[in-house]
C-alpha positions in Angstrom: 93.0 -12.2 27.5 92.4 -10.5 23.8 91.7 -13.1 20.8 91.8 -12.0 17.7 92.0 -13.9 14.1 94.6 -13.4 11.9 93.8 -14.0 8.3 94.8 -13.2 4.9 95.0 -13.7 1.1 91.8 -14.6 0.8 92.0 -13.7 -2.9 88.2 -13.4 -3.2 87.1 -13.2 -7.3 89.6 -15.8 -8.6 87.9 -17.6 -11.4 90.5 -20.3 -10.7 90.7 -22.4 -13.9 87.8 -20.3 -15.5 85.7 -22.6 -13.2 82.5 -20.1 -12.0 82.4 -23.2 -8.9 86.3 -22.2 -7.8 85.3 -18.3 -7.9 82.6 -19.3 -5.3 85.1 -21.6 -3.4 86.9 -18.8 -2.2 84.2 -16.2 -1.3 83.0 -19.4 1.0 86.6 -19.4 2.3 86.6 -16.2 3.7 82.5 -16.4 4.9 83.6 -19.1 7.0 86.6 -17.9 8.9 83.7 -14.6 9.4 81.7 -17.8 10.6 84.3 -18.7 13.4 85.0 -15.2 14.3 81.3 -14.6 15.1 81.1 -17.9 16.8 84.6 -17.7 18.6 83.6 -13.7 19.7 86.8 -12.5 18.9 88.2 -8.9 19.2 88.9 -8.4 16.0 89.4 -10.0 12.6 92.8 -8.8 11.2 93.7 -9.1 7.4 97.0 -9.1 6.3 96.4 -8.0 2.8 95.0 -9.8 -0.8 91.2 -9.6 0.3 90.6 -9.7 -3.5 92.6 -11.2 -6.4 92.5 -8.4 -8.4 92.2 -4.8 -8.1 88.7 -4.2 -9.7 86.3 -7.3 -8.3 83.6 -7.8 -10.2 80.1 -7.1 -8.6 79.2 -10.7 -7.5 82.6 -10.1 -5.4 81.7 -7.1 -3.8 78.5 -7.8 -2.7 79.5 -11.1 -1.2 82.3 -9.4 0.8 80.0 -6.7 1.7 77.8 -9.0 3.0 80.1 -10.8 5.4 81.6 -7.9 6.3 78.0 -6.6 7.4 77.2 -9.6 9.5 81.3 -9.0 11.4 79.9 -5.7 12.0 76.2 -6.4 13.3 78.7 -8.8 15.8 80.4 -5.8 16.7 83.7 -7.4 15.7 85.9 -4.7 13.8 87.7 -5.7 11.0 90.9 -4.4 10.6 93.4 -4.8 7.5 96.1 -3.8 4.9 96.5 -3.4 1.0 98.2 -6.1 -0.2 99.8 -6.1 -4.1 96.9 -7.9 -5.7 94.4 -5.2 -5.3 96.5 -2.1 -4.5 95.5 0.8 -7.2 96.9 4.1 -7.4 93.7 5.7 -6.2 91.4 4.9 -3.5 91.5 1.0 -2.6 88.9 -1.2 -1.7 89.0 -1.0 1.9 89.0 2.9 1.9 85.6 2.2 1.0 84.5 -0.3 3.4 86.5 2.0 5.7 83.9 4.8 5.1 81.1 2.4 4.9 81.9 1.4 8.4 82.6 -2.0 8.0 86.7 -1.7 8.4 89.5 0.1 9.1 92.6 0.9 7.4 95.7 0.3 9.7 98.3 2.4 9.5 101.1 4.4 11.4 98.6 5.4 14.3 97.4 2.0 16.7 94.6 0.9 17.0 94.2 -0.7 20.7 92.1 -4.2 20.8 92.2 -5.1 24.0 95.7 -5.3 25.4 97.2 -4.7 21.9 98.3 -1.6 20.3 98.0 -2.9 16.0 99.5 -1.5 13.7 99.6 -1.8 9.7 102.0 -1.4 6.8 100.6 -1.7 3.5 102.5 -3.9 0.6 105.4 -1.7 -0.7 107.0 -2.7 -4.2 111.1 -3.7 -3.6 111.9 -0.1 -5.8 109.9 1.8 -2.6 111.5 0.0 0.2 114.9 2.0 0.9 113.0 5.1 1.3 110.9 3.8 4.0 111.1 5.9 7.4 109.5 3.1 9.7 107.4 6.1 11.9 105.1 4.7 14.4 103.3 6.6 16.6 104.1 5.5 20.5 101.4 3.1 21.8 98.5 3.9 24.4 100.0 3.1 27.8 97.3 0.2 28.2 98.4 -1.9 25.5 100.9 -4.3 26.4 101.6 -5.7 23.3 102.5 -4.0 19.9 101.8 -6.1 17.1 102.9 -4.9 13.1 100.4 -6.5 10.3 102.1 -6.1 6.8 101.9 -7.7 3.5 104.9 -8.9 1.4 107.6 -12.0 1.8 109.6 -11.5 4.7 112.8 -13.3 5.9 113.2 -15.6 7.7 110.5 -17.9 5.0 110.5 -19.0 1.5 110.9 -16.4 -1.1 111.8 -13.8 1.1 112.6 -10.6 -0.7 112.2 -8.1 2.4 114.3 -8.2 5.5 112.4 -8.6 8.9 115.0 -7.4 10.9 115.2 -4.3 9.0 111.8 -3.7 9.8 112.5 -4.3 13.5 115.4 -2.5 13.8 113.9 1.3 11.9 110.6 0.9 13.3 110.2 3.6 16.0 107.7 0.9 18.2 109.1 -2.3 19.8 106.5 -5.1 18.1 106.1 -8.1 19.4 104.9 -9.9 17.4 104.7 -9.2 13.4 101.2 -11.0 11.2 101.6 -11.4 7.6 100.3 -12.1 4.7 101.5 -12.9 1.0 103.0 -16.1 1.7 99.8 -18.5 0.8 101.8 -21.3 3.6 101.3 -20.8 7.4 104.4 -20.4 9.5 105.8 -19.0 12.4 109.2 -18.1 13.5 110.9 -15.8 16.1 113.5 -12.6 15.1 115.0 -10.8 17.7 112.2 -12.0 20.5 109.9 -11.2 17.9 107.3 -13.2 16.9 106.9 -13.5 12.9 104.1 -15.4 11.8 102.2 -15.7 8.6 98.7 -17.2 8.5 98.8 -19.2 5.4 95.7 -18.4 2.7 92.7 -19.7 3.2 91.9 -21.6 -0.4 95.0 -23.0 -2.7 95.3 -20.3 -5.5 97.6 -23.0 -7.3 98.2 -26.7 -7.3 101.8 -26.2 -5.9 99.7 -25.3 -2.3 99.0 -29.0 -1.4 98.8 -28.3 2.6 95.6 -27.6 4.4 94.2 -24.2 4.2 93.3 -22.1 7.5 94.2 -19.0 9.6 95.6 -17.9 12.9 94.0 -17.6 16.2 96.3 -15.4 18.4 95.9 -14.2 22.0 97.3 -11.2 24.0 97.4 -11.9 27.6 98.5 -9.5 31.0 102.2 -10.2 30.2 104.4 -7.6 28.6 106.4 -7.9 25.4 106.1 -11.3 22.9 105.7 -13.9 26.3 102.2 -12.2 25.9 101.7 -13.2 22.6 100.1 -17.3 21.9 99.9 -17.8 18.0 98.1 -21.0 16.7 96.6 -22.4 13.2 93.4 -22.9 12.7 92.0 -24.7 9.6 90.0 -24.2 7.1 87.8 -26.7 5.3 88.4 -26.4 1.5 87.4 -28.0 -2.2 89.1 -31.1 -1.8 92.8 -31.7 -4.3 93.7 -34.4 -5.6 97.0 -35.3 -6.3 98.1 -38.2 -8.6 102.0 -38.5 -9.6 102.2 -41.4 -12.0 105.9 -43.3 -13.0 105.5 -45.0 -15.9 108.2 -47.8 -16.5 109.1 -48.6 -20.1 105.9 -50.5 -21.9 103.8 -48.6 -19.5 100.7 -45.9 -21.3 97.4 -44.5 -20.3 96.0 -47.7 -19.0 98.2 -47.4 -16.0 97.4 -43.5 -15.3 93.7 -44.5 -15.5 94.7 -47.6 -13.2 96.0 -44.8 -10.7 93.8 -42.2 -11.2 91.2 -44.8 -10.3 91.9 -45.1 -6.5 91.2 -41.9 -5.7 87.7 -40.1 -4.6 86.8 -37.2 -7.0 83.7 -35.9 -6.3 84.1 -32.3 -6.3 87.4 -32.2 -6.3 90.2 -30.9 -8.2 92.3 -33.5 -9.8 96.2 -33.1 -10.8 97.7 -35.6 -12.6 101.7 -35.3 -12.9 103.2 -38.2 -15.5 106.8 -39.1 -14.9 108.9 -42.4 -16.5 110.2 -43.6 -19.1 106.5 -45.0 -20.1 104.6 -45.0 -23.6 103.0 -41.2 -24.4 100.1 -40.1 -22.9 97.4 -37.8 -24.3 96.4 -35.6 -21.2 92.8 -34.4 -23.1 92.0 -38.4 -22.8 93.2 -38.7 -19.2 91.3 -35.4 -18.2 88.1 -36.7 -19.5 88.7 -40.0 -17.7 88.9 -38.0 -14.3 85.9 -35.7 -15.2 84.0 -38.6 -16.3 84.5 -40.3 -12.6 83.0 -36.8 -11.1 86.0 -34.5 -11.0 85.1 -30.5 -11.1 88.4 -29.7 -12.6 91.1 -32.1 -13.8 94.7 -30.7 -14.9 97.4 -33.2 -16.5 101.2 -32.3 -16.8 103.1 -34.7 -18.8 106.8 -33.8 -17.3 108.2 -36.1 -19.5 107.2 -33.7 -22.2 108.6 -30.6 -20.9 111.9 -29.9 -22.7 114.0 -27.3 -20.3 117.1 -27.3 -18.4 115.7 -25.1 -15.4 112.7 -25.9 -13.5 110.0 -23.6 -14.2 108.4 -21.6 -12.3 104.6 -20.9 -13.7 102.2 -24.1 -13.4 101.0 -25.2 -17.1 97.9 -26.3 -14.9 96.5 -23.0 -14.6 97.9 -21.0 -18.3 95.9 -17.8 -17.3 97.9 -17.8 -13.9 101.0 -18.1 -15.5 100.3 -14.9 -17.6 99.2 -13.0 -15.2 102.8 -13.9 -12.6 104.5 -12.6 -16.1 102.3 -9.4 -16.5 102.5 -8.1 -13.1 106.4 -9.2 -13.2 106.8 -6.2 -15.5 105.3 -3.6 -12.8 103.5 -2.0 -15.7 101.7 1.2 -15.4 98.2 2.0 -14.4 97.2 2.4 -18.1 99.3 -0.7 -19.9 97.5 -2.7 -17.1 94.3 -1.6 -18.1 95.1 -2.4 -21.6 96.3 -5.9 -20.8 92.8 -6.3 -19.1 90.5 -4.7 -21.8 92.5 -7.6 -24.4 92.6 -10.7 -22.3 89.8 -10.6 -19.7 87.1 -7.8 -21.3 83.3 -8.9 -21.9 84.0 -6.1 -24.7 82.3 -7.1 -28.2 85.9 -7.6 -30.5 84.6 -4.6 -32.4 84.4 -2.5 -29.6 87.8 -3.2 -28.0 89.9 -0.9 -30.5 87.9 1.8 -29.8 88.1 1.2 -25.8 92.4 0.9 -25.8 92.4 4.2 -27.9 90.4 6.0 -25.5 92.6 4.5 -22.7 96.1 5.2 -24.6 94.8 8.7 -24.9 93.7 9.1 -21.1 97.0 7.7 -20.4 98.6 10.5 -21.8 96.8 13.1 -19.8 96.7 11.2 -16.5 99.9 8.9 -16.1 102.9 10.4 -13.7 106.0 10.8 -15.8 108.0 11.1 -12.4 108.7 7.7 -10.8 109.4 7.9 -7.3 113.0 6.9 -6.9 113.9 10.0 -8.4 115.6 9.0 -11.8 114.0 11.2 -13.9 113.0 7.8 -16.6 109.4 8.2 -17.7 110.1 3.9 -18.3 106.4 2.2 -17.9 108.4 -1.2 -16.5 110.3 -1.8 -13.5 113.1 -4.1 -12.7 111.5 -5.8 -9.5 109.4 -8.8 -9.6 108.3 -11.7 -6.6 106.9 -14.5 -7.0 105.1 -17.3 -4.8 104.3 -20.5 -6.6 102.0 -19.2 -8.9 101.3 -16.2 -7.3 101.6 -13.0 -9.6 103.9 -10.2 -8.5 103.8 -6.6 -7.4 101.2 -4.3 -8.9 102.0 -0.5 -8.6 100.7 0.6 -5.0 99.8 4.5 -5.1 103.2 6.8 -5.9 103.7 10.0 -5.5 106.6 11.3 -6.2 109.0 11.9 -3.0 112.1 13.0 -2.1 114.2 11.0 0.4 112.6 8.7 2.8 108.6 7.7 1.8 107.0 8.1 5.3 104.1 5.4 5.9 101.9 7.9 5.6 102.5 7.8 1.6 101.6 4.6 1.4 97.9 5.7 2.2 
């Protein structure tokens, strides 16, 4: 039998409601399922994509992930993985260099055999890319008696879905057994044709909308051919404990009551969300906040519904505002430099004075450096797209690298 771990969107460098404590919560995240894996003496650890939330991690970031990434290696347990949209760049990505450090590999069209499995990998592809896809595999070693895809991006038959599995199935030049995903931050498994379609779920809530348990998937390959072969189970994770208080107020009713409520709950540590609903007397969230902090809550978020005036249900959390405008930023699938100028003006250490200066050099690199050919052939030199997914409060697609192509993008592209 082969055992491997199947994790993914770990989202390492999220500064989660600008709290330096939630950053840290989710480089712990991913040192503990390295933890198990070293314990456990797995095969391999696999990552389906989003090993960082953004595409240039801050130092702190790296070093951390470098570190447990080391100690996987000095346990000779290879760690094998795929871009997903958070940190995909048009250049070189992140695991290219841990690739050439030694401490990872890339997969890709060509297996790589763990045991009894032949794995392969298929990096996040924006929705604009996907019809020029070719699906090549290269035939698996004759010892592996499994074949097992690892991709990153919302696949039918779950929530969201946006990309079709049995497309996937159907092109790909390898019969897979069983497919591991990541993108969807909920565990879940399912079967399409015989196949088994999993994802692992993320391993710490990047929004209040994730109120399940965090954790990742254990699967074994046994002797037996095909997906009978394959046993998939969840493993968890233990996290920052959430709270989460839903208050209905009935007429006459105020703060008092919310306080009442908020007041049977444990909140050491933990990250409080309040949601107000009824037909109660208005209720300052600042006081309620304090209330919760005061009782020894790290972070503490309110949402009056009551006060939200809209006829559709929206899709952003007012919990986490810098979330929200980073879904609608990356919902634009901007281009490498507009990206850069979003990030020198909203997240930049830059001295006010200095950021001017800094956009006009990166306008003017722009200019020289940007592709003017987008890849579906169109001949528009646009810097938005149409396309645009969402998970909770997930942001969307970033630009993956692009060259320009004619007919069908081979996976080879992608890399």
């Amino acid at each position: 039998m082969t055992r491997v771990i199947h994790t993914g969107d770990t989202h390492i460098g999220y500064q989660q409601y600008h709290s330096a404590e939630r950053r840290q919560d989710f480089l712990d995240a991913f040192e503990q399922v390295i933890d198990d894996a070293i314990e456990m003496d797995v095969a391999a650890v696999i990552h389906a994509g989003d090993l960082f939330h953004d595409r240039r991690p801050e130092l702190p970031d790296l070093l951390g992930t470098l570190n447990a990434l080391r100690r996987l290696a000095a346990a000779d347990i290879p760690f094998l993985a795929v871009v997903g949209n958070h940190e995909s760049t048009r250049g070189g990505q992140w695991l290219d260099l841990f690739e050439r450090l030694d401490l990872a590999t890339r997969l890709g069209s060509e297996p790589v055999i763990v045991g009894s499995a032949a794995i392969y990998g298929l990096d996040h592809v924006p929705v604009s890319r996907r019809d020029d896809l070719d699906y090549a595999f290269a035939s698996p070693a004759d010892e592996a008696t499994q074949s097992v895809l690892v991709s990153h991006g919302l696949f039918t038959p779950f929530a969201h879905a946006n990309w079709e599995t049995e497309t996937v199935l159907e092109e790909s030049t390898v019969d897979f057994d069983a497919v591991l995903l990541g993108d969807n931050h909920e565990a879940g498994i399912e079967q399409v044709d015989e196949t088994w379609v999993t994802y692992c779920g993320s391993t710490e809530r990047a929004s209040a909308s994730e109120r399940d348990g965090r954790g990742y998937n254990v699967v074994d390959f046994g002797d037996e051919e095909g997906p009978a072969g394959v046993d998939i189970r969840q493993r968890s994770v233990k996290t920052r404990p959430f709270v989460f208080v839903s208050v209905d107020l009935a007429e006459g009713e105020g703060s008092s009551r919310v306080r009442e409520q908020v007041r049977q709950y444990d909140l050491d540590d933990a990250v409080v969300s309040v949601e107000i609903l009824g037909d109660g007397e208005p209720v300052t969230p600042a006081s309620i906040e304090e209330f919760a902090l005061d009782r020894g809550a790290l972070v503490a978020r309110v949402t009056d519904r009551r006060e939200i005036e809209t006829e559709a249900e929206l899709s952003v959390s007012f919990a986490d505002p810098d979330a929200a405008v980073d879904e609608k930023i990356r919902d634009l699938e901007l281009s490498e430099t507009a990206l850069d100028i979003d990030e020198t003006v909203r997240a930049s250490k830059l001295a006010d004075s200095n950021v001017r200066e800094e956009i006009s050099q990166l306008v003017e690199d722009g200019v020289v450096s940007e592709p003017t050919d987008p890849v579906d052939g169109t001949g528009s030199d646009d810097l938005t797209g149409t396309e645009a997914e969402t998970v909770g409060d997930e942001p969307a697609d970033e630009p993956t690298n692009e060259p320009a192509t004619d007919g069908q993008l081979s996976l080879e592209d992608l890399q």
